[in-house]
N, C-alpha and C positions, 0 to 999 in steps of 0.2 A: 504494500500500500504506500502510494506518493502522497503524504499531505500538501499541499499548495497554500495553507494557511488557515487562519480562523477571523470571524466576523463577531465581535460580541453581539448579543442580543439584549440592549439596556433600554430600547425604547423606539419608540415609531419610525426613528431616522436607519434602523438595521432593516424595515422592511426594505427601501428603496434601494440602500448599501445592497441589501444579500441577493436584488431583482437583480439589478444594472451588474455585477460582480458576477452573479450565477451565466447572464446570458453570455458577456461579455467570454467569460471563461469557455463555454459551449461551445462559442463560436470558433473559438482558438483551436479545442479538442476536433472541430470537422463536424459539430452537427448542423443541416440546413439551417435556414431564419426560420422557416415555421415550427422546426421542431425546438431549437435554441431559445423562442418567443414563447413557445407551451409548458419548456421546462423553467424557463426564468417566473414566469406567470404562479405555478407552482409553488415554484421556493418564495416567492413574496406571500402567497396565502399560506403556504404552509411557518412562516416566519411571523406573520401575523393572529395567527391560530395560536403558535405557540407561545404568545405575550399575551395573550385570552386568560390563557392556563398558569401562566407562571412567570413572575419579575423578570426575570433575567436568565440566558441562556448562551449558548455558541451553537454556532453555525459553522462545520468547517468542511470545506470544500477538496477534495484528494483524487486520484485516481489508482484504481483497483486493476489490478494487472490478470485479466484468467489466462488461461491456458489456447483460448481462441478468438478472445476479444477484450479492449480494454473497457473497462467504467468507469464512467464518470460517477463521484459520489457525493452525497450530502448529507451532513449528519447534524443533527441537533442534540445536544447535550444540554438537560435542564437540572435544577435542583430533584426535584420531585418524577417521580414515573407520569409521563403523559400518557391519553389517551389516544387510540389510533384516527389517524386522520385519513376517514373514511375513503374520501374526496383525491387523494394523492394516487391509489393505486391507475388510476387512468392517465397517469403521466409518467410511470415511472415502471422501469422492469422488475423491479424487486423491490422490496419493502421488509426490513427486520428491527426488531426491539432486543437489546442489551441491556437491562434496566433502564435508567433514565433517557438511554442514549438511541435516537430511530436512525438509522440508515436507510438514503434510498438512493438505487443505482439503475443508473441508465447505460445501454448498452451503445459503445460507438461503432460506429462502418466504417469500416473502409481499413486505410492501412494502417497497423498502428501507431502510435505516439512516439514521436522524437523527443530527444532531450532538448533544442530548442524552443520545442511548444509545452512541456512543461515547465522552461524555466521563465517563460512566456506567463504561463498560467498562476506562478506561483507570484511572478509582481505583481499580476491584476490582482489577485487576492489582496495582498499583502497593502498594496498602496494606502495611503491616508486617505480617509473619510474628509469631505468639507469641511463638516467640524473641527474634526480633529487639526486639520492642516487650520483652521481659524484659531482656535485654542493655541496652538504652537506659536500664530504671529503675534498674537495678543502677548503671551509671555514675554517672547522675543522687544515687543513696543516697552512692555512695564520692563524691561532689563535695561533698556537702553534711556530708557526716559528716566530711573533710578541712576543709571552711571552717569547721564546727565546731572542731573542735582546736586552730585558728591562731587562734581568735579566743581 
């Protein structure tokens, strides 16, 4: 199993992060736009189902190597055991519960996965959220506007 990264799940702004990250990665793995669009579509309801149920959670996104195809995966990991969400089996090839934790994997065509479009898939992951990239200039303003002052 290749992780590519994790999304926390802390509030409304991870639905949008885990849509636009899920599709974006999709696209990179080789699946068309319609099915890249059905599965992003997916992980935003299933990401927002899962804030339904429970504070706070991850989202992490990897690829599952079989023997004749690779997957694409998505796993939620929350405090508490969720319930199954009903509604995900028609987007997704498989579907498994670890306690807390759901897996769901889609199967890619075609040829498989270079290490370019992994290492591809793990910056889309990984990258800064708006926020988070706001948050970091804001700090960066109050350091500079404080060195300011002292001098």
């Amino acid at each position: 199993m290749t992780r590519f990264g994790q999304i926390p799940l802390t509030g409304s702004d991870a639905i949008f992060e885990g849509r636009t990250k899920a599709r974006r990665v999709a696209v990179e793995m080789g699946l068309d736009d319609v099915a890249s669009t059905r599965l992003s579509t997916a992980v935003s309801q299933t990401v927002r189902w899962t804030l339904r149920h429970e504070e706070a959670g991850i989202l992490e996104i990897g690829l599952d190597s079989g023997v004749t195809h690779d997957y694409l995966t998505f796993s939620i990991t929350t405090g508490n055991p969720i319930p199954e969400p009903v509604f995900l089996h028609h987007f997704v090839d498989s579907l498994s519960w670890s306690g807390a934790t759901m897996t769901a994997c889609v199967q890619l065509t075609g040829a498989r996965v270079d290490e370019r479009s992994i290492a591809k898939a793990c910056a889309i992951v990984r990258e800064e959220s708006r926020d988070e990239l706001l948050t970091e200039i804001r700090a960066k303003n109050e350091a500079l506007e404080a060195s300011k002052e002292a001098a």
